[in-house]
C-alpha positions in Angstrom: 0.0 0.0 0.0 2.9 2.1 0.5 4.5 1.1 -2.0 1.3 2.4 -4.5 1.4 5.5 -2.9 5.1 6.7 -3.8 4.4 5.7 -7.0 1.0 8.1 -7.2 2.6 11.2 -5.6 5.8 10.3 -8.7 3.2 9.9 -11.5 1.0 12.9 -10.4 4.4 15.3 -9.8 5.7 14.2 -14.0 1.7 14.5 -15.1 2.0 18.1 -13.6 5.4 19.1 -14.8 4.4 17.7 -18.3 1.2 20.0 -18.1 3.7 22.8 -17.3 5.8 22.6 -19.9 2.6 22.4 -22.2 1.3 25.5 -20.7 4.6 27.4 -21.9 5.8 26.0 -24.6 2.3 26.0 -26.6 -0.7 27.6 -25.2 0.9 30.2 -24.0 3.2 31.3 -27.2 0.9 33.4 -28.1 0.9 35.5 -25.3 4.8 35.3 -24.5 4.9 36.6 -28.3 2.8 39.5 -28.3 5.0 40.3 -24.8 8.6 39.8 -26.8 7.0 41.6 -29.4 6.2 44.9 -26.9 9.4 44.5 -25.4 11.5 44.7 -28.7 9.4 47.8 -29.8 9.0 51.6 -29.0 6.1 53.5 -29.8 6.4 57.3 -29.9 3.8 60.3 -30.3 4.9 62.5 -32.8 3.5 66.4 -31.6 1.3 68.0 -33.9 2.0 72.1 -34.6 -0.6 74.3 -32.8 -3.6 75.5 -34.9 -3.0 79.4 -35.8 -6.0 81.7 -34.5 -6.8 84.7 -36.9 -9.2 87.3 -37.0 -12.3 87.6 -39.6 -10.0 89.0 -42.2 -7.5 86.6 -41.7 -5.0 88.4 -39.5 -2.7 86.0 -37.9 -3.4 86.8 -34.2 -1.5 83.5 -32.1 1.4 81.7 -34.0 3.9 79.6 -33.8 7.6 80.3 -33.8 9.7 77.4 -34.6 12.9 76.7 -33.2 14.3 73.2 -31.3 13.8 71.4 -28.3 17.1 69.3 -26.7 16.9 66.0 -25.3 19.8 64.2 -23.4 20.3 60.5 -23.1 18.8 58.8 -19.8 21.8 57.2 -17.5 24.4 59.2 -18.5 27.5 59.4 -15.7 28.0 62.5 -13.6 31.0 63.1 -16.0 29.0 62.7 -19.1 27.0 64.8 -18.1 29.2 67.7 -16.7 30.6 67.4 -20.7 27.4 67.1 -22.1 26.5 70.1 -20.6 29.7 72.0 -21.4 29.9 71.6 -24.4 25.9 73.0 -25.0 27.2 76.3 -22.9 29.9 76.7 -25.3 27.0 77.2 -28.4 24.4 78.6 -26.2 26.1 80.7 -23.9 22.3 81.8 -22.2 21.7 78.5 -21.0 21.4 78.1 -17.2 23.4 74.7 -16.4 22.7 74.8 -12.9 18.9 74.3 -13.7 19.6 71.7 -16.9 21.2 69.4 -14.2 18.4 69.8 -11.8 15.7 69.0 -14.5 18.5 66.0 -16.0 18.6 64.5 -12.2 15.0 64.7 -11.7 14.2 63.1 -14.6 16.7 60.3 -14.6 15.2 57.7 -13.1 16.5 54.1 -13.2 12.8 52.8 -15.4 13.2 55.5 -17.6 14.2 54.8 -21.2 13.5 57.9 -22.8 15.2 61.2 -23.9 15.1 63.6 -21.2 14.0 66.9 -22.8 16.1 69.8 -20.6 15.6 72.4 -23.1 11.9 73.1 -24.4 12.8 75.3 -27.0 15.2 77.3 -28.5 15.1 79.7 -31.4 16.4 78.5 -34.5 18.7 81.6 -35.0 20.5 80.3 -31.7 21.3 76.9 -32.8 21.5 77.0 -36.3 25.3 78.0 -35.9 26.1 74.8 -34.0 23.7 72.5 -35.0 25.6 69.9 -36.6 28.2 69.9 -34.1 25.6 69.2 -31.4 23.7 66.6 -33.3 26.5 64.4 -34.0 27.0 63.7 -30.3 25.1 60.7 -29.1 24.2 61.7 -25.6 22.4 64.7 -27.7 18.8 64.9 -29.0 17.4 67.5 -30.9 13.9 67.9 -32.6 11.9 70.6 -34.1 9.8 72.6 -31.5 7.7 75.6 -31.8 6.3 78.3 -29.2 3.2 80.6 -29.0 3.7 83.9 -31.1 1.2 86.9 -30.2 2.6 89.3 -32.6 0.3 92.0 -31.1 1.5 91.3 -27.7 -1.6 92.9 -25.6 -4.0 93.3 -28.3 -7.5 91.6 -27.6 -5.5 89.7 -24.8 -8.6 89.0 -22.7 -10.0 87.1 -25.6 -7.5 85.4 -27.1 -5.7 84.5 -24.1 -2.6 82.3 -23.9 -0.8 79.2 -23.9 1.5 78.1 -21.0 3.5 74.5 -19.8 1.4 72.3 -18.6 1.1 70.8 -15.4 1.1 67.0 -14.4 -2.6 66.3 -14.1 -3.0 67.9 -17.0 -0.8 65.1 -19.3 -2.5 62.8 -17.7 -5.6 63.1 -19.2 -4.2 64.2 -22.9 -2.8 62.3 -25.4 -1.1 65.6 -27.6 -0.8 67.6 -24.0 1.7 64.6 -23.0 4.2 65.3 -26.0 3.5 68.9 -26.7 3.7 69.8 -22.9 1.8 73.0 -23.5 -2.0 73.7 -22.5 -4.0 76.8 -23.0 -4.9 78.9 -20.0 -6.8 80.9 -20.7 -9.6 82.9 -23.4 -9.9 81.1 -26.8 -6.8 79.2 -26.4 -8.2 77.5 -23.6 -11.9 77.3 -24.8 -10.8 76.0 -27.8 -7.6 74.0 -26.9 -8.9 70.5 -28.0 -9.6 71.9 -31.7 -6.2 74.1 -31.7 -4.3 71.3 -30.5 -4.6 68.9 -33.8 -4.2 65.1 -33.5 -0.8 63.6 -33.0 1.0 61.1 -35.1 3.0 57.6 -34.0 6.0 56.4 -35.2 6.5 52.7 -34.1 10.2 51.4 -34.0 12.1 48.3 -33.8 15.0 48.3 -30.6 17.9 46.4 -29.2 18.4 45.8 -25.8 19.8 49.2 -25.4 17.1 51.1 -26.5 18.7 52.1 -29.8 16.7 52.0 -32.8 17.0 49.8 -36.1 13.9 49.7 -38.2 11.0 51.8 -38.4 8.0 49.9 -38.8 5.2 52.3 -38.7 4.7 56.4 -39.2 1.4 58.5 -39.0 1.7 62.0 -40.0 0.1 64.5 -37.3 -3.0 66.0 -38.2 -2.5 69.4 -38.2 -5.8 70.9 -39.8 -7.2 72.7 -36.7 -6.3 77.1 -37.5 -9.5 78.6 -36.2 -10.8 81.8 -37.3 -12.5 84.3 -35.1 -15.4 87.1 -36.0 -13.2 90.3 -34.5 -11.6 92.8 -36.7 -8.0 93.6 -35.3 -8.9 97.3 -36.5 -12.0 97.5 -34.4 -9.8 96.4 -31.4 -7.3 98.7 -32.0 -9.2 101.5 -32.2 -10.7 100.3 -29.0 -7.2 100.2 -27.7 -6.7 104.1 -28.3 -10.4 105.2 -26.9 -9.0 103.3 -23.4 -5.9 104.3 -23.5 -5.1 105.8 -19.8 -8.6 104.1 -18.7 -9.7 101.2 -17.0 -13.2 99.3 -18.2 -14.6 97.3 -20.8 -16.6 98.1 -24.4 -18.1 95.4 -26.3 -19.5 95.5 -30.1 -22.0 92.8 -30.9 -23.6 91.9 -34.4 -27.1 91.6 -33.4 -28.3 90.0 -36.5 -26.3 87.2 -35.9 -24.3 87.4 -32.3 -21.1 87.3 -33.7 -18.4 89.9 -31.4 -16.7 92.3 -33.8 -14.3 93.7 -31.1 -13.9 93.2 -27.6 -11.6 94.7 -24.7 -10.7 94.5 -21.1 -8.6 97.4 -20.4 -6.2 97.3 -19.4 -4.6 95.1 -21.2 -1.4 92.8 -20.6 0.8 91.6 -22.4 0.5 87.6 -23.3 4.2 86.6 -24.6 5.9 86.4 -21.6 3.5 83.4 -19.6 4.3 81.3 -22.7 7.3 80.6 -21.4 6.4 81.6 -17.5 6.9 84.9 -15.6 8.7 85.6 -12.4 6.7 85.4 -8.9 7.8 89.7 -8.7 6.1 90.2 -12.4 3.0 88.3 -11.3 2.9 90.1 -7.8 2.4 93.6 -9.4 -0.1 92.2 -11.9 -2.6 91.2 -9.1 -2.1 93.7 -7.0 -2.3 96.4 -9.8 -6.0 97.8 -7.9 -7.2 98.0 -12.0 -6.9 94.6 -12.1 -5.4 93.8 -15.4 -5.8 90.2 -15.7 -9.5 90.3 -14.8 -11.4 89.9 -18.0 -13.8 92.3 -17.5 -16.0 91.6 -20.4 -17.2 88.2 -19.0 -15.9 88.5 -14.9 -15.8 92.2 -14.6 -19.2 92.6 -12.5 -20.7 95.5 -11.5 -24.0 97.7 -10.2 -25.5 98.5 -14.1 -26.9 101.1 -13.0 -29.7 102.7 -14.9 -28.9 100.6 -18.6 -31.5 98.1 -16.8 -34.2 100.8 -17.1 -35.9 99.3 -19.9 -35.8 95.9 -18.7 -37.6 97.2 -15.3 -40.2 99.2 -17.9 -41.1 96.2 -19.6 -41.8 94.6 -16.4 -43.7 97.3 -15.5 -45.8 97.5 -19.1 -46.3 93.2 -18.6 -47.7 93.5 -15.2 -50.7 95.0 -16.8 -50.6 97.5 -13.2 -48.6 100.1 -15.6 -49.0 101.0 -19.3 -47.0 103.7 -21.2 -49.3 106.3 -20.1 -49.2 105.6 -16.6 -47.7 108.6 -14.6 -45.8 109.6 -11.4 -44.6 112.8 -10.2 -40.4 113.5 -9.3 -40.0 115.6 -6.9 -36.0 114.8 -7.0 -36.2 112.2 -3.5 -38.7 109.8 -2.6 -39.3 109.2 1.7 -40.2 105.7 2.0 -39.3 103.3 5.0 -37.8 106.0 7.1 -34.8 107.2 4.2 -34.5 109.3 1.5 -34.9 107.8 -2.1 -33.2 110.2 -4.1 -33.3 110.8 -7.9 -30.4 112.6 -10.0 -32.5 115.6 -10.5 -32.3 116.9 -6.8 -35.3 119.5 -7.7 -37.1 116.6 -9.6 -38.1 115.6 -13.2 -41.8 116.6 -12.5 -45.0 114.7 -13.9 -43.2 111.7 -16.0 -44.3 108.3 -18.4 -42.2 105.2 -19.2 -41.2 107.1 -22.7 -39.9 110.1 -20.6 -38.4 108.5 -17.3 -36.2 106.5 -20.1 -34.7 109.8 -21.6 -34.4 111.5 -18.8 -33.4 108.4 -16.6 -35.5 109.3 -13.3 -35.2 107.3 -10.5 -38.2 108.2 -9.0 -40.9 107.3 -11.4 -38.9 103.6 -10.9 -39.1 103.5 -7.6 -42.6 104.5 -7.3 -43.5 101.8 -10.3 -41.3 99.5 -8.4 -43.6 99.3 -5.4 -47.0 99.0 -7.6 -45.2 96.1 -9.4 -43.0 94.3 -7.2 -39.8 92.5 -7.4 -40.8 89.1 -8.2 -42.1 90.3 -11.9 -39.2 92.7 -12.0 -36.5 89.8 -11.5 -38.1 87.4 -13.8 -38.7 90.4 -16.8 -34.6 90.9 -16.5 -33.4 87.6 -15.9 -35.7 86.9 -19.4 -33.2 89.9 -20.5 -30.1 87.5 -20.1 -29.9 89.3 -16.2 -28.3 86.6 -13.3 -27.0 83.9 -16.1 -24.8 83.1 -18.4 -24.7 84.2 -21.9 -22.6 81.3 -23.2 -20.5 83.0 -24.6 -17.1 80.9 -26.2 -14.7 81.8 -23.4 -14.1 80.0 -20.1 -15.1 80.7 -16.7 -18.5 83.1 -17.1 -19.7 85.0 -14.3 -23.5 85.1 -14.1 -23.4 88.5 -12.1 -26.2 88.8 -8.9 -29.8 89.2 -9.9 -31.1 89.9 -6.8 -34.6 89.1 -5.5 -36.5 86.6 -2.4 -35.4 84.1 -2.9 -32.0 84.7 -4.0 -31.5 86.8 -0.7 -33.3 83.6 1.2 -30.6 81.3 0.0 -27.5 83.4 0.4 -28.2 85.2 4.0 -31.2 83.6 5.3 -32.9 86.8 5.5 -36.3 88.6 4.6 -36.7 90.7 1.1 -37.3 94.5 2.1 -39.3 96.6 -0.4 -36.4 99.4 -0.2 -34.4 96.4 -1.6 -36.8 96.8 -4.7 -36.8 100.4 -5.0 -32.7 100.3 -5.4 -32.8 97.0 -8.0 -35.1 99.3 -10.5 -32.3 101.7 -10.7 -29.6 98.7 -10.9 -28.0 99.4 -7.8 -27.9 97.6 -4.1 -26.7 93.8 -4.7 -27.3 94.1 -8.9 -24.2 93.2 -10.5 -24.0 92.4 -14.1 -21.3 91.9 -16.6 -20.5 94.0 -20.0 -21.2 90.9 -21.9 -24.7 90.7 -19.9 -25.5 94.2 -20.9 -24.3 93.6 -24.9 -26.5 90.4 -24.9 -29.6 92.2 -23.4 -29.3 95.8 -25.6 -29.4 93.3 -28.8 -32.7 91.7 -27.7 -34.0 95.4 -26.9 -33.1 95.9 -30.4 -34.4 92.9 -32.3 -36.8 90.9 -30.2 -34.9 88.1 -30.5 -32.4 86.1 -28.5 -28.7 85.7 -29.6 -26.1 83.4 -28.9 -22.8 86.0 -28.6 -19.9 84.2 -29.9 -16.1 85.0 -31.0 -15.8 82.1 -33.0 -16.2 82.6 -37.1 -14.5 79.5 -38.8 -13.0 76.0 -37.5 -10.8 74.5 -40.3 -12.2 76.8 -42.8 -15.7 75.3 -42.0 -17.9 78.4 -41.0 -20.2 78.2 -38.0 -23.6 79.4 -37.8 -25.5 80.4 -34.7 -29.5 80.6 -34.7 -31.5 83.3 -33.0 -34.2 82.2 -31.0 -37.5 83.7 -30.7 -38.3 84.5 -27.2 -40.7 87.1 -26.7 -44.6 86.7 -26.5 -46.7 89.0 -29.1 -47.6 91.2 -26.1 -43.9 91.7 -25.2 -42.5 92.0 -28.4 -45.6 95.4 -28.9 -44.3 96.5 -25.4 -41.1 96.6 -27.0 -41.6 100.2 -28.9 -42.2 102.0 -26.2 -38.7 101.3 -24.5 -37.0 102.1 -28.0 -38.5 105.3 -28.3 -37.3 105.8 -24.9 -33.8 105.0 -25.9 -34.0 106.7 -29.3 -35.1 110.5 -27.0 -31.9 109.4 -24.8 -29.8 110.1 -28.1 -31.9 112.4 -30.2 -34.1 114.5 -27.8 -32.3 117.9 -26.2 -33.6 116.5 -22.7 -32.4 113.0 -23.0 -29.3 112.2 -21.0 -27.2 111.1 -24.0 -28.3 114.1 -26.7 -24.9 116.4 -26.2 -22.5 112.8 -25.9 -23.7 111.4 -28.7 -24.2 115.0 -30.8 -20.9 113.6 -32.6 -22.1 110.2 -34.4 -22.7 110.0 -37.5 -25.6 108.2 -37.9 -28.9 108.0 -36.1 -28.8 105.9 -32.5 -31.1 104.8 -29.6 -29.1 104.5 -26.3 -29.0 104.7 -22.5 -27.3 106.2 -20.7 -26.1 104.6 -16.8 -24.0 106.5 -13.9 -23.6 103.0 -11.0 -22.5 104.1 -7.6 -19.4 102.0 -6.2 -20.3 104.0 -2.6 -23.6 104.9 -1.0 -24.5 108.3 0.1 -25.1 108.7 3.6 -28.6 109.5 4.9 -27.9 112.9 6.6 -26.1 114.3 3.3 -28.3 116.7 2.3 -26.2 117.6 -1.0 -24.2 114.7 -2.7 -20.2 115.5 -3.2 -19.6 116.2 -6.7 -18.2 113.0 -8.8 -14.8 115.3 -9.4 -14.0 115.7 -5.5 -14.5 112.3 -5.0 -11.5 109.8 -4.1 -10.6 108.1 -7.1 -11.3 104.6 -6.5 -14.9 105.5 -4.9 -16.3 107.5 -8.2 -19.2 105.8 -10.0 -18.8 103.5 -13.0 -19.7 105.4 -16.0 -21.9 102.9 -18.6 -23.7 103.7 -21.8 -25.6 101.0 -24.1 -26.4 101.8 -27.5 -27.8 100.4 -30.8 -28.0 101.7 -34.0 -28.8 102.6 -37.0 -31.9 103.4 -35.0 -34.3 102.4 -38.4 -32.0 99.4 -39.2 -30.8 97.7 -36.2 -27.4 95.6 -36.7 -24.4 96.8 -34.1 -24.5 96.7 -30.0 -22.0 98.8 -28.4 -21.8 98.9 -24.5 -18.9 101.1 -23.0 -18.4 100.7 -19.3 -15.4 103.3 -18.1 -14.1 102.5 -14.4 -15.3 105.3 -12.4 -15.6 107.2 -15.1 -18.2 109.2 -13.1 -21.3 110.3 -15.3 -22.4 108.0 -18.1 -23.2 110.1 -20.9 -20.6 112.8 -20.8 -17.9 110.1 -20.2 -18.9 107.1 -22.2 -21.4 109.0 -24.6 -18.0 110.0 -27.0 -16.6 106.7 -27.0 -19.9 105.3 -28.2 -20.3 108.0 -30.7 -16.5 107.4 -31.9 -17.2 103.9 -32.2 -20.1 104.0 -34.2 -18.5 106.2 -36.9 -15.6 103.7 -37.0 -18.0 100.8 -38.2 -19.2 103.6 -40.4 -16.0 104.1 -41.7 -14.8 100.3 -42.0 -17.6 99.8 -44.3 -19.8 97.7 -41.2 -22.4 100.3 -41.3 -23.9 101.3 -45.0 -23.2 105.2 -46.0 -27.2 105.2 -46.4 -27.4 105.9 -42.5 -25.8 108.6 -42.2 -27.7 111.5 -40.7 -29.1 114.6 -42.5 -27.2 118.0 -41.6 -29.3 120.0 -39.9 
């Protein structure tokens, strides 16, 4: 019995070794192949060259200059790598070597087969004198490499925004990200990065033991067709450029017909070269503490009160209610008591008996309050936000602010408090917790305008493919007839000797409806029984200066909405830049000779 079982436990031990060696030598070939196969090949990404962005005329507004980047072999000895790195110092005597050799020994790691890239890119006029010296050393890599170009340095900066390294989390999720290393940051480079990045190509290689290559056994050519083309017209923006110059604010020009952006800015402006290749903690410091706020882009994040430009809106709540029509009047007697406070209007001696057509061109604050009360704010807030008021316009750049339309139950959720009607009085002037954005106001002029909604964009043309954007109708029959009577408010705000905006706007060249908005950044203290003029004022606590416009008046096709920083009075500050604006698209062709105004 023993005997039998010695000679199982034999037999079972060769029927298992036998079943081994059958696993590995046969069934498993296969597998061990495909693994030899992986082992004995090296498959590499090949980068494709970023998409140019140009403007509607074909402008080249973001580049790419090409130059090299410079790889080192992995593994090389300590006095490898001292040469190495000597003898690069001699051809490029810029170079830091200090920092090459803390990138080199960060890099180096013992799995590591690759090229270490220590130089990202140089310009070609550097290297092309030592080139072939360089590339015949073996411990040397060098390949073609490009880097961002803004030829016009600040120019529409906001908007186009720029392209910077990118970090680690960011190569893990992208293929092109992982060889190109560079990302957009911010404005249409970022927006658009996935199209402006292309698609990269592979190159598949045979290798020895030591990593060296000897046969190529596949190549893919990048795909490279990804320019895109934008609606702006570098001319617009630099005109835009000169009306700021000095001033801080935001102007935006919008093709109501269709919502494409002819010009844009964010002023001021800042230069985007230099974070293509990274600025110093000092430079960045000083941008973000500069108390005008440079690298806010005010056309989409700049928010503030709007001030009277939301006077229509709050009319057209007022006409919907059906508890106001056009007719309906109250009397200004320059400050409202209500609550226990003083309500005061511009006029400090009062506009007298006034209707929506006439509160519009003169902009009086007390027929808004008064309508305010008979309306209420929950028909107020849902007329504006209808407007494009307390949301997003969509707009084709990243990180929109929706601004603060303020009402119950916005005030519920963010202090737990209750809604006080002098809160409503303040909102139909634009004022208290109302902040909106330019791009907010542009949006909601062009549906004043047209009666329909538009989607605003910047982009024109993706791989010569052009992009079309629908308006929407959104207006009932009834609101679209209540309509008129806010234009011919705006048009006596531009045309009429006792609208606001008359003397600005006595310079444009064509006929224009507009409104004109002076939003406080302080309030005025309850015992003050005269307010401080604007000009004695500290600086940074003057009002925001705004005006909306659209014209031509009979013909409807450009938005313009100028907001000047504490520009302090809305029509006599930006009233001219409107005026000069409009006769630019005059004089660019944008606007047809046929609107141009009788002489008097």
């Amino acid at each position: 019995m023993r005997l039998k079982f010695v000679v199982f436990v034999i037999l079972s031990f060769f029927i298992l070794l036998i079943a081994r060696v059958y696993w590995l030598s046969i069934y498993s070939n296969d597998y061990y192949e495909e693994l030899a196969l992986k082992n004995s090949t090296k498959e590499e990404l090949i980068a494709p060259i970023r998409g140019a962005i140009l403007d509607r005329n074909n402008t080249p507004l973001a580049v790419n200059q090409l130059g090299f980047s410079i790889s080192l072999k992995p593994h090389l000895k300590q006095d490898d790598l001292n040469n190495t790195i000597n003898k690069l110092q001699e051809c490029l005597s810029d170079i830091d070597s200090e920092k090459i050799t803390k990138i080199y020994k960060r890099e180096n790691s013992y799995y590591n087969q690759d090229e270490i890239e220590i130089i990202d890119f140089i310009e070609y006029e550097s290297l092309n004198k030592c080139y072939f010296k360089l590339n015949l050393d073996e411990n040397i890599l060098i390949k073609a490499s490009f880097k961002r170009l803004y030829p016009y340095n600040s120019l529409a900066s906001h908007i186009i925004g720029y392209v910077a390294r990118a970090n680690s989390d960011d190569m893990v999720s992208n293929d092109v990200v992982k060889v190109t290393k560079k990302i957009g940051k911010t404005g249409i480079e970022k927006y658009y990065d996935e199209i402006l990045q292309g698609t990269p190509g592979k190159k598949v290689t045979k290798v020895n033991s030591i990593n060296q290559e000897v046969e190529e056994i596949e190549f893919k050519k990048p795909i490279m067709d990804n320019d895109i083309k934008l609606t702006i017209d570098i001319r617009m923006q630099q005109f835009l450029d000169e009306l700021f110059k000095n001033m801080s604010g935001s102007a935006v020009i919008l093709n109501i017909e269709d919502g494409s952006i002819l010009a844009a800015g964010s002023y001021p402006e800042y230069n985007l070269n230099p974070f293509v290749t990274g600025i110093s903690q000092e430079e960045w410091d000083m941008m973000i503490q500069d108390l005008d706020h440079p690298f806010t882009n005010k056309i989409i994040n700049g928010r503030y009160p709007p001030g009277s430009v939301v006077k229509m809106g709050v009319g057209l709540s007022f006409l919907q209610s059906g508890k106001i029509d056009a007719s309906t009047t109250f009397t200004c007697a320059g400050t409202f008591n209500f609550g226990g406070r003083k309500f005061r209007c511009h006029n400090v001696y009062g506009h007298g008996v006034m209707d929506l057509k006439s509160a519009i061109r003169s902009s009086c604050d007390d027929y808004f309050y008064k309508g305010s009360l008979r309306v209420g704010i929950a028909d107020i807030s849902a007329t504006l936000y209808k407007l494009g008021f307390g949301k997003k316009t969509d707009i084709d750049l990243p990180l929109e602010s929706v601004g603060i339309l303020p009402n119950k139950v916005w005030k519920s959720s963010r202090y737990n408090q209750p809604w006080y009607q002098g809160e409503t009085l303040i909102t139909s002037i634009g004022q208290g917790n109302f902040l909106a954005t330019p791009m907010q106001v542009a949006v909601y002029t062009a549906k004043l305008a047209s009666g329909y909604e538009i989607k605003p964009h910047f982009i024109d043309e993706i791989n010569k493919e052009k992009i079309v954007f629908e308006k929407k109708d959104i207006f009932t029959p009834s609101e679209k007839q209540d309509l008129k009577y806010l234009r011919l408010g705006m048009f006596d705000v531009a045309n009429n000797i006792k609208g606001t905006g008359y003397k600005p706007l006595l310079e444009s060249k064509i006929t224009l409806a507009a409104k004109t908005g002076t939003a406080q950044v302080v309030g005025i203290s309850q015992s003050e029984k005269k307010r401080m003029k604007e000009e004695n004022m500290e600086y940074y606590t003057r009002s925001h200066a705004w005006m909306n416009a659209y014209g031509p008046y009979e013909e409807p096709k450009y938005a313009v909405v100028v907001l000047v920083e504490h520009g302090m009075h809305g029509g006599a500050t930006a009233g001219p830049i409107v005026a000069k604006i409009f006769n630019k698209l005059l004089e660019l062709g944008y606007i047809d000779e046929k609107h141009i105004k009788a002489k008097k």
